[in-house]
PyMOL Python script that loads the backbone (N, CA, C, O; Angstrom):
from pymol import cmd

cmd.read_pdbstr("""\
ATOM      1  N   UNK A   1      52.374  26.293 -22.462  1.00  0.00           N
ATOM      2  CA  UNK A   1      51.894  27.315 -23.374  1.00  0.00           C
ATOM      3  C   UNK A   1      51.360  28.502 -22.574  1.00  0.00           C
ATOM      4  O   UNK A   1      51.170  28.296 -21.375  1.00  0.00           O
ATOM      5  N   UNK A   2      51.109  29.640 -23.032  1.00  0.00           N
ATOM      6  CA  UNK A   2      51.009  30.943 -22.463  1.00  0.00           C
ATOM      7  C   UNK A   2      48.772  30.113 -22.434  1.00  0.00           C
ATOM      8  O   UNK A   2      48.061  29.136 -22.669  1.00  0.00           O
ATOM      9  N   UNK A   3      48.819  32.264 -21.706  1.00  0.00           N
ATOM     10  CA  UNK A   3      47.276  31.893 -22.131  1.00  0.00           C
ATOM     11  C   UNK A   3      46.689  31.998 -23.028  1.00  0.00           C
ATOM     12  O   UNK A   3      45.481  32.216 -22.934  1.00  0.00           O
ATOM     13  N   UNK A   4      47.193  31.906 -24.019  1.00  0.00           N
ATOM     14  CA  UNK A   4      46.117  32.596 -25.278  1.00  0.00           C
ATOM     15  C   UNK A   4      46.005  30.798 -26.265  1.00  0.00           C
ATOM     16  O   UNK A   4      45.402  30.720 -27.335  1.00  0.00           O
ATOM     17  N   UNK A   5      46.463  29.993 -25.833  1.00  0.00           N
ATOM     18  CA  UNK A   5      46.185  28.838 -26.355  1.00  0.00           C
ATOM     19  C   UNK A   5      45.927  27.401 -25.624  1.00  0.00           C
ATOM     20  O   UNK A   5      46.842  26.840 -25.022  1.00  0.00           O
ATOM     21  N   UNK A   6      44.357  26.735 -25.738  1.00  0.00           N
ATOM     22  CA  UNK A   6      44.524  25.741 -24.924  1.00  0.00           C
ATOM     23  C   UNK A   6      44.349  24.386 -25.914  1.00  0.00           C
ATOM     24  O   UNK A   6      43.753  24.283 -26.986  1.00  0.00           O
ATOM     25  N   UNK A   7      44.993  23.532 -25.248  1.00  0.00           N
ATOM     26  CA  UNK A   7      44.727  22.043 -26.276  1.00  0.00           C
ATOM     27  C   UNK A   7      43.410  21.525 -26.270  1.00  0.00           C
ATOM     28  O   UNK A   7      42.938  21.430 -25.138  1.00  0.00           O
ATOM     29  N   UNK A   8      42.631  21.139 -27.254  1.00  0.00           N
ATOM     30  CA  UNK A   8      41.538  20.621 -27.495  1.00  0.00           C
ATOM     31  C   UNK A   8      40.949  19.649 -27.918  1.00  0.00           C
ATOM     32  O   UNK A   8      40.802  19.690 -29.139  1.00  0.00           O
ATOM     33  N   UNK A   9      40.363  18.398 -27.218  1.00  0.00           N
ATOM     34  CA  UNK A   9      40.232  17.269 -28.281  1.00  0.00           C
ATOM     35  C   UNK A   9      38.614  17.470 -27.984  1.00  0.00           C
ATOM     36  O   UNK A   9      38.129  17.817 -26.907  1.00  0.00           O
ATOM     37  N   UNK A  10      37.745  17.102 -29.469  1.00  0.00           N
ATOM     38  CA  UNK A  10      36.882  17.013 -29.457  1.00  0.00           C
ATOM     39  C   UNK A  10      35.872  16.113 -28.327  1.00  0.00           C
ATOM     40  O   UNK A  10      36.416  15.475 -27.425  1.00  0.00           O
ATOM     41  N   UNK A  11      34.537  16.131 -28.459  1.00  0.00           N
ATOM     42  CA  UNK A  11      33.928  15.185 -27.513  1.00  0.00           C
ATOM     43  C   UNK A  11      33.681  14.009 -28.554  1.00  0.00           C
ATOM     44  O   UNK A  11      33.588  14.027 -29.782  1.00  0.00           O
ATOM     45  N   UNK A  12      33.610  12.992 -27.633  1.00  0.00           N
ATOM     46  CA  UNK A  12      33.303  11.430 -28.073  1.00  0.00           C
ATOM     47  C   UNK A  12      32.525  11.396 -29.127  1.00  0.00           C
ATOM     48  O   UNK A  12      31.528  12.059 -28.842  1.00  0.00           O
ATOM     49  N   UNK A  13      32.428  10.905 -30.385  1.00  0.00           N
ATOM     50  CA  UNK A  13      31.699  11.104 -31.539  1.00  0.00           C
ATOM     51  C   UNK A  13      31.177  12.152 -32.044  1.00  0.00           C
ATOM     52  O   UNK A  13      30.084  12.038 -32.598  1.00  0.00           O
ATOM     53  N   UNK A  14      31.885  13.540 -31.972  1.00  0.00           N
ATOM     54  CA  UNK A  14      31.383  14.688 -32.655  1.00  0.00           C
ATOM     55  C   UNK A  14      32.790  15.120 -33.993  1.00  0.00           C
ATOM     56  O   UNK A  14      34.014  15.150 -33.866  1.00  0.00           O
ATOM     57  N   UNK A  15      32.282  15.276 -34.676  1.00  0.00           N
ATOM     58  CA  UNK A  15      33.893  15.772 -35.733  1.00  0.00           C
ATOM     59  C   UNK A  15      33.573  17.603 -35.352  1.00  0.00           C
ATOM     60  O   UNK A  15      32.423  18.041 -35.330  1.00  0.00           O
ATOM     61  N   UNK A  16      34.597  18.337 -35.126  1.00  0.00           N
ATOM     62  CA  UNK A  16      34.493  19.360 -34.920  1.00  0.00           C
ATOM     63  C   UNK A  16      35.367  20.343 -36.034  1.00  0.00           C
ATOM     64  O   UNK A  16      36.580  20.136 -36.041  1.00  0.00           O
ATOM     65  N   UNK A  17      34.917  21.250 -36.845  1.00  0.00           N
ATOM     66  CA  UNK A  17      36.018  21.496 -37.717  1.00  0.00           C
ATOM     67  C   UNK A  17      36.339  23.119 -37.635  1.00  0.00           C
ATOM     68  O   UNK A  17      35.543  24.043 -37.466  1.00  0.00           O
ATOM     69  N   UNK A  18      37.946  23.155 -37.830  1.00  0.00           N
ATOM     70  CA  UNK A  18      38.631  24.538 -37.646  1.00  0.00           C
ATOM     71  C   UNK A  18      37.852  25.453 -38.867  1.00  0.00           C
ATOM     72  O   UNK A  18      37.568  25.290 -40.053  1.00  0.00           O
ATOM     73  N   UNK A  19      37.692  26.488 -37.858  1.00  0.00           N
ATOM     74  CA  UNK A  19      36.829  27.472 -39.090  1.00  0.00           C
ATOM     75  C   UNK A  19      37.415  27.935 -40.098  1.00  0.00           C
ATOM     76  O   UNK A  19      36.685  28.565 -40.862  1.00  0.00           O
ATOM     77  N   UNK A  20      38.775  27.823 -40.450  1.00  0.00           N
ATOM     78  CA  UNK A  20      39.173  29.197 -41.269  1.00  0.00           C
ATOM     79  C   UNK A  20      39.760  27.392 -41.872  1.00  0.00           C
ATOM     80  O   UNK A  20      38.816  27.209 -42.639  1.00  0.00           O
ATOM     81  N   UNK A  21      40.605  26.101 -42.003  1.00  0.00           N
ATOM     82  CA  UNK A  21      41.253  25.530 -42.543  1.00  0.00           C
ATOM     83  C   UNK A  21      40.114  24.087 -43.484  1.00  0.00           C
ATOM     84  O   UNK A  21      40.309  23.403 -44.489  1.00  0.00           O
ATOM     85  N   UNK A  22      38.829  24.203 -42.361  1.00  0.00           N
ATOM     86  CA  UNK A  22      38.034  23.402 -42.878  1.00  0.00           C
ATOM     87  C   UNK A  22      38.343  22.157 -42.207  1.00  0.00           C
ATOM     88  O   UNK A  22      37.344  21.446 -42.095  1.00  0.00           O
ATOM     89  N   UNK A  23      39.335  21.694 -41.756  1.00  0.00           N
ATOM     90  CA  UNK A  23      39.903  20.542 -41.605  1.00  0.00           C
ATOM     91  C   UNK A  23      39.079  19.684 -39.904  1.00  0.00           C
ATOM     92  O   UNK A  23      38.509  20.501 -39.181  1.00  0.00           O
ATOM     93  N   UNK A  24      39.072  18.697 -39.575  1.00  0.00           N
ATOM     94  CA  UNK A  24      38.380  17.853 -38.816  1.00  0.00           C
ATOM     95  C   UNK A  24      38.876  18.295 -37.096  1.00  0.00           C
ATOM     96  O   UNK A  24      38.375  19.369 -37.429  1.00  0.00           O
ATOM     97  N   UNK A  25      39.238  18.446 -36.000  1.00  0.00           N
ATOM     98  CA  UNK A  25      39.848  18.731 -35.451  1.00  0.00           C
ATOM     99  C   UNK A  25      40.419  17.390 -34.736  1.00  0.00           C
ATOM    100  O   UNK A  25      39.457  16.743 -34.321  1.00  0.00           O
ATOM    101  N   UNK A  26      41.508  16.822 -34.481  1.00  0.00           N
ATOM    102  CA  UNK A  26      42.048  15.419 -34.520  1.00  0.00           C
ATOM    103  C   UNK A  26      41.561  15.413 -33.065  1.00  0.00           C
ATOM    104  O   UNK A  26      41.497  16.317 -32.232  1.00  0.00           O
ATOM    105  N   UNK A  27      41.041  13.325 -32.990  1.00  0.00           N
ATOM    106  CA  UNK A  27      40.646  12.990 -31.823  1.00  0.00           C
ATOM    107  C   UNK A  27      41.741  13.201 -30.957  1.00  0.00           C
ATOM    108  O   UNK A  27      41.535  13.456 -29.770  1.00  0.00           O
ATOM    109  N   UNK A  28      42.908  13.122 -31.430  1.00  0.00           N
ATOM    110  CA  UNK A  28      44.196  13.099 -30.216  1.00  0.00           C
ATOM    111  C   UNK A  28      44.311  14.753 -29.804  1.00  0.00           C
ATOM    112  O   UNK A  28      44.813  15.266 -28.804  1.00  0.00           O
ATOM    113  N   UNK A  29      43.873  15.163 -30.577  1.00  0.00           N
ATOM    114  CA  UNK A  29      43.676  16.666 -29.563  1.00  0.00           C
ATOM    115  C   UNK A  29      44.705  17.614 -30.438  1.00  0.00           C
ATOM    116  O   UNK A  29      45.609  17.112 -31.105  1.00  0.00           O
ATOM    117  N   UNK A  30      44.509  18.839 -30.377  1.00  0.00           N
ATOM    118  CA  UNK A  30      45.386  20.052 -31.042  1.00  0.00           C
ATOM    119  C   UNK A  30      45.370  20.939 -30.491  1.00  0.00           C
ATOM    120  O   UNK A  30      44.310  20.970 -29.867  1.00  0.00           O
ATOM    121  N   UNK A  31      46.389  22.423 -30.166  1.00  0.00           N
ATOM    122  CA  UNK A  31      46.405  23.322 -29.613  1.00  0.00           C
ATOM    123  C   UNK A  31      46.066  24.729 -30.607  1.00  0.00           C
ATOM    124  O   UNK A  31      46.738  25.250 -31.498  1.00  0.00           O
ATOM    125  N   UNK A  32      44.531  25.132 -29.950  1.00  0.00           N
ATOM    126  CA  UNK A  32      44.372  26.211 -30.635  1.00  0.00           C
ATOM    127  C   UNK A  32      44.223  27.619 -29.729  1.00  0.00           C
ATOM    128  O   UNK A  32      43.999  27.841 -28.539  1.00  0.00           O
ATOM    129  N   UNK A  33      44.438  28.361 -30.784  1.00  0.00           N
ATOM    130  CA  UNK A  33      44.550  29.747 -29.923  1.00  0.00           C
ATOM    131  C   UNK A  33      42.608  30.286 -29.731  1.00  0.00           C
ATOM    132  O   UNK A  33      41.757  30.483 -30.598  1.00  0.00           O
ATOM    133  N   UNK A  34      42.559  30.342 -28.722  1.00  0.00           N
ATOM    134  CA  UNK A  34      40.974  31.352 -28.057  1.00  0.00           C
ATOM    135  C   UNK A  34      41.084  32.678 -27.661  1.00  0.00           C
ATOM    136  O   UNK A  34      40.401  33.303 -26.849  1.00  0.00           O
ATOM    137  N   UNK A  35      42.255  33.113 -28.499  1.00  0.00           N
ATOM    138  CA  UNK A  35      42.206  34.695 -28.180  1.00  0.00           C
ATOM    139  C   UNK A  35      41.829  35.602 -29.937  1.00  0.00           C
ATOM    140  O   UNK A  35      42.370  35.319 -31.006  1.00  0.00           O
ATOM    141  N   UNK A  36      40.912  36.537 -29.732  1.00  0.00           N
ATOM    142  CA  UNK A  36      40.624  37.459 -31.470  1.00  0.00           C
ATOM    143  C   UNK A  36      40.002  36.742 -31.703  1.00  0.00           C
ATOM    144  O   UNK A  36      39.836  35.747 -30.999  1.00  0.00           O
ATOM    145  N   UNK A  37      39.206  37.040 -33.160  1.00  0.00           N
ATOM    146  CA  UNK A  37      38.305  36.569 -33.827  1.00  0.00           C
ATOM    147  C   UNK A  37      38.234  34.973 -34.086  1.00  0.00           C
ATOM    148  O   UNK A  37      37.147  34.513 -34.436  1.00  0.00           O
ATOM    149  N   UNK A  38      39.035  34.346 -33.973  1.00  0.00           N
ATOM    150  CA  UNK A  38      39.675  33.147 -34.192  1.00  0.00           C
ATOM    151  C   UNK A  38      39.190  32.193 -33.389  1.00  0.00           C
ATOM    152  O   UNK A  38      38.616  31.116 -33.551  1.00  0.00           O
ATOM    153  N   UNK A  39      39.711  33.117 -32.095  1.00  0.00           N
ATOM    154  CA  UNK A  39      39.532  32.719 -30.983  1.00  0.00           C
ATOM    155  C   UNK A  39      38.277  32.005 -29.916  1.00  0.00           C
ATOM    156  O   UNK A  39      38.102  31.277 -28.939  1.00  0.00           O
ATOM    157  N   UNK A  40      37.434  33.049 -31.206  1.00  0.00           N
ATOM    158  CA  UNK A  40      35.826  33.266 -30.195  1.00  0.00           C
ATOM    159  C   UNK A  40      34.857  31.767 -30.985  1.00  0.00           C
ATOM    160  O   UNK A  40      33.724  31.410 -30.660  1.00  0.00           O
ATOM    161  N   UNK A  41      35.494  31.317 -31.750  1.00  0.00           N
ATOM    162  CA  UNK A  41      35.182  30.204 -32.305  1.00  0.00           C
ATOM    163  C   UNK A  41      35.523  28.887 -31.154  1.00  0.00           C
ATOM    164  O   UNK A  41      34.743  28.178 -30.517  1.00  0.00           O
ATOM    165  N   UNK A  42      36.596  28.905 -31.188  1.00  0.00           N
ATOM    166  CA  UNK A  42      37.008  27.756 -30.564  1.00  0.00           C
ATOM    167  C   UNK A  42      36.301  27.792 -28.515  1.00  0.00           C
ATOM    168  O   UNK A  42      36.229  26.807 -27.780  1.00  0.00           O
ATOM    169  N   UNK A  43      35.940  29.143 -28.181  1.00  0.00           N
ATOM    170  CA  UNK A  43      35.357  29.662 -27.036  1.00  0.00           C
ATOM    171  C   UNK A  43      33.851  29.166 -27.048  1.00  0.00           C
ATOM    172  O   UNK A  43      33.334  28.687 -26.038  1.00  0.00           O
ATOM    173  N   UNK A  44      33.270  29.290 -28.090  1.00  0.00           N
ATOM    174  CA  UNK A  44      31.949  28.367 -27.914  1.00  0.00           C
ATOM    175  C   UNK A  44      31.627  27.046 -28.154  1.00  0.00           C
ATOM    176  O   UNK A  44      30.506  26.554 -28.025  1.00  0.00           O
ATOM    177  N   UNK A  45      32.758  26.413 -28.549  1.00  0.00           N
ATOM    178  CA  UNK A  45      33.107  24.978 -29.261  1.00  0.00           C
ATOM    179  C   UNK A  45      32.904  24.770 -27.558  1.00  0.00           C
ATOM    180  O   UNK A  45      31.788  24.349 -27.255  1.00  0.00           O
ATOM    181  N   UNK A  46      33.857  25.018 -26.414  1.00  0.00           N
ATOM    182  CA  UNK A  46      34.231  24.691 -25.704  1.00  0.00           C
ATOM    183  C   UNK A  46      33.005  24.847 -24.336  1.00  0.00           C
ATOM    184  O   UNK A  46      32.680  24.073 -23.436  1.00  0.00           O
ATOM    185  N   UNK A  47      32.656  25.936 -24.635  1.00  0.00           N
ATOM    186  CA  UNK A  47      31.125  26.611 -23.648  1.00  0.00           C
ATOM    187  C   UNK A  47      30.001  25.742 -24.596  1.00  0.00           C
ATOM    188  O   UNK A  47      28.938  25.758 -23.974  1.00  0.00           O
ATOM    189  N   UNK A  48      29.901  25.236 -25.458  1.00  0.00           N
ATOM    190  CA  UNK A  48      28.929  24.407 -25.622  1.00  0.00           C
ATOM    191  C   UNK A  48      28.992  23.064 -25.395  1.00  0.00           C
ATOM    192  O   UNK A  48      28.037  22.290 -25.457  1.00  0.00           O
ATOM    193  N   UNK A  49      30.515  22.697 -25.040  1.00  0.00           N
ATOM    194  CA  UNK A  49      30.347  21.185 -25.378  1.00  0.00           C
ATOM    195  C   UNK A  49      31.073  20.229 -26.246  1.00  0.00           C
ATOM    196  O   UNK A  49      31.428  19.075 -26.007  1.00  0.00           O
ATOM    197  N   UNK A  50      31.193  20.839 -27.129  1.00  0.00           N
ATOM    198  CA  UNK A  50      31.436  20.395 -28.006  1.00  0.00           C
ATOM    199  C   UNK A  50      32.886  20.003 -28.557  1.00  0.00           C
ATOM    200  O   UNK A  50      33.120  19.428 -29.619  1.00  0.00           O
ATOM    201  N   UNK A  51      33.908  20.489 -27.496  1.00  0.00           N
ATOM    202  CA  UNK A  51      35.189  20.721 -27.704  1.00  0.00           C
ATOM    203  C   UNK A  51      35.463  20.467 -26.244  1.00  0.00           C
ATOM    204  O   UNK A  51      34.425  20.751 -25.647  1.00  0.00           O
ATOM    205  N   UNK A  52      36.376  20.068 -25.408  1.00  0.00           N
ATOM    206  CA  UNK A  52      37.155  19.772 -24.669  1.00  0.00           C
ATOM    207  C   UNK A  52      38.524  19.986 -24.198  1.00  0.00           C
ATOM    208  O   UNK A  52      39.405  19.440 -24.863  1.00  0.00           O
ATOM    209  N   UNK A  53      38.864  20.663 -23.197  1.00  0.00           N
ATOM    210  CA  UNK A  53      40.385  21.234 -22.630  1.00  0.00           C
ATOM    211  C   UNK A  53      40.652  20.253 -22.259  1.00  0.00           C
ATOM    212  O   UNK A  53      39.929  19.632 -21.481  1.00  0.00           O
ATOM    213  N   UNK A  54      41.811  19.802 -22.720  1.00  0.00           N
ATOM    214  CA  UNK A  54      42.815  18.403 -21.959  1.00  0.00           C
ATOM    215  C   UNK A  54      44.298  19.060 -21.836  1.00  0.00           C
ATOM    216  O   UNK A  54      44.700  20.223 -21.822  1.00  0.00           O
ATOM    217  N   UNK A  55      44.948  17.751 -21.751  1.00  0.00           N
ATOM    218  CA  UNK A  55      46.497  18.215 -21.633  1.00  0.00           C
ATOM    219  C   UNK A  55      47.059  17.048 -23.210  1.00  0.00           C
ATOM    220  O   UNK A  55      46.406  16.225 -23.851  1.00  0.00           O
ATOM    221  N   UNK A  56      47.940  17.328 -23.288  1.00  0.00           N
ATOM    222  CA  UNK A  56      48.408  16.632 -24.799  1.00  0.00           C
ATOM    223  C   UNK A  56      49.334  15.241 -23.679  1.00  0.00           C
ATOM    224  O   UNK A  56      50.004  15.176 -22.648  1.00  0.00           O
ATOM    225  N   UNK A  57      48.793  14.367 -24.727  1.00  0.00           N
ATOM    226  CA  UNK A  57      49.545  13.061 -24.143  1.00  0.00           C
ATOM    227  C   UNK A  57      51.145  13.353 -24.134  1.00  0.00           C
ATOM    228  O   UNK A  57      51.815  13.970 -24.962  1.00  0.00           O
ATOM    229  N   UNK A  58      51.455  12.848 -23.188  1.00  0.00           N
ATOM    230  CA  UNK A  58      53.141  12.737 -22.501  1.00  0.00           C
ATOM    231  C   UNK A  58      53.654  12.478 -24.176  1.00  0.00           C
ATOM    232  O   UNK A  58      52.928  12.198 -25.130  1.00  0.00           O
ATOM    233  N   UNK A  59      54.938  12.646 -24.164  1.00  0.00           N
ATOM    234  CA  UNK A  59      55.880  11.990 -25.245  1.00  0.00           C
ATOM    235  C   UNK A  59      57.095  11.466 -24.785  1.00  0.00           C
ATOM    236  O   UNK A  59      57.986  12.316 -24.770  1.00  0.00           O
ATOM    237  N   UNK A  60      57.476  10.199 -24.352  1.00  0.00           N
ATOM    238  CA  UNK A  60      58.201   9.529 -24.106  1.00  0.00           C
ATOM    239  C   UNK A  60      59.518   9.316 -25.115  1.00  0.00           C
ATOM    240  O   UNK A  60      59.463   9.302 -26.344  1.00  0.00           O
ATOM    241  N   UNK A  61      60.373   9.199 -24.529  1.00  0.00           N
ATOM    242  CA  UNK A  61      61.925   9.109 -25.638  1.00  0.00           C
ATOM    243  C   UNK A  61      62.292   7.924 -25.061  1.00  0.00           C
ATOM    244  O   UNK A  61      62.560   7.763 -23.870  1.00  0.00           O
ATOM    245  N   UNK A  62      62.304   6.700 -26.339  1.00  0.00           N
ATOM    246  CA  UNK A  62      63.342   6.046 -25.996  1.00  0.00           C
ATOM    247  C   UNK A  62      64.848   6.004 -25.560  1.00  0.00           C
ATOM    248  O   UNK A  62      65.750   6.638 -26.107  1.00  0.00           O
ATOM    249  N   UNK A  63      65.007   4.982 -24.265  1.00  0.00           N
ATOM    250  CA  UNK A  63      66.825   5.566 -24.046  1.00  0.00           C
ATOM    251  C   UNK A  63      67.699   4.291 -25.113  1.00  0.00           C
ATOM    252  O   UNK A  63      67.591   3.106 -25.425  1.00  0.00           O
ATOM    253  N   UNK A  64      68.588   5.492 -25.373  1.00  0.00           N
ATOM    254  CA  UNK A  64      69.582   4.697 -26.209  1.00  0.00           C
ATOM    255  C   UNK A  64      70.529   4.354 -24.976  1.00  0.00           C
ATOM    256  O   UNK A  64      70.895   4.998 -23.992  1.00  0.00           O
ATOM    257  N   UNK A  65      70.837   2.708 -25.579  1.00  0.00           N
ATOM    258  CA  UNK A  65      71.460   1.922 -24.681  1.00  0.00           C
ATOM    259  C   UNK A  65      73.215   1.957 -25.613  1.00  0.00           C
ATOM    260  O   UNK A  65      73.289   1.864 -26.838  1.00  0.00           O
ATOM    261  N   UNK A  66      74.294   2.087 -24.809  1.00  0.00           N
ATOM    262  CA  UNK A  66      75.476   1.998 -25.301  1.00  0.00           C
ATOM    263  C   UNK A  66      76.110   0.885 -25.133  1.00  0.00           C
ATOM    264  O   UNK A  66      76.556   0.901 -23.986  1.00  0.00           O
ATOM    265  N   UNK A  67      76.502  -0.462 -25.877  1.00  0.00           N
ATOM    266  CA  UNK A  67      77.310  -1.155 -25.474  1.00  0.00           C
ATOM    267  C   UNK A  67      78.802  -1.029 -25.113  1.00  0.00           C
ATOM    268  O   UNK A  67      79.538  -0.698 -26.042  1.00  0.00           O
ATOM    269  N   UNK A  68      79.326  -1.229 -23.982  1.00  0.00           N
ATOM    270  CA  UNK A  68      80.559  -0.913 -23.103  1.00  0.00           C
ATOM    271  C   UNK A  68      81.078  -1.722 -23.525  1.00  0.00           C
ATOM    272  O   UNK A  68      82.228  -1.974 -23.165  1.00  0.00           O
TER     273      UNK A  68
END
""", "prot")
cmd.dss("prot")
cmd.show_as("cartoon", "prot")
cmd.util.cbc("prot")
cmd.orient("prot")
């Protein structure tokens, strides 16, 4: 992702919620944008604590096996 968006999973027992959707912010983490008004929300989530920069878990593809 560029810079204007980093992935975020909350800290260990805090529910953290998106300002404008209301909604919980998921323990597995979501990518929100910290740039504009929007932005400056999720910027103190993160300078306080309360929010966390990670990387989004791998996604693995099963291989399809062909019988010969």
């Amino acid at each position: 992702m560029d810079g204007s968006t980093k992935f975020l999973i909350p800290r260990t027992g805090l529910i953290v919620r998106d300002p404008i959707s209301k909604t919980p912010l998921a323990e597995t983490g979501e990518w929100k944008t910290i740039i504009g008004p929007a932005g400056r929300y999720w910027r103190r989530r993160i300078g306080c604590g309360d929010a966390v920069e990670s990387q989004p878990a791998p996604v693995y593809q099963s291989k399809k096996y062909v019988k010969e």
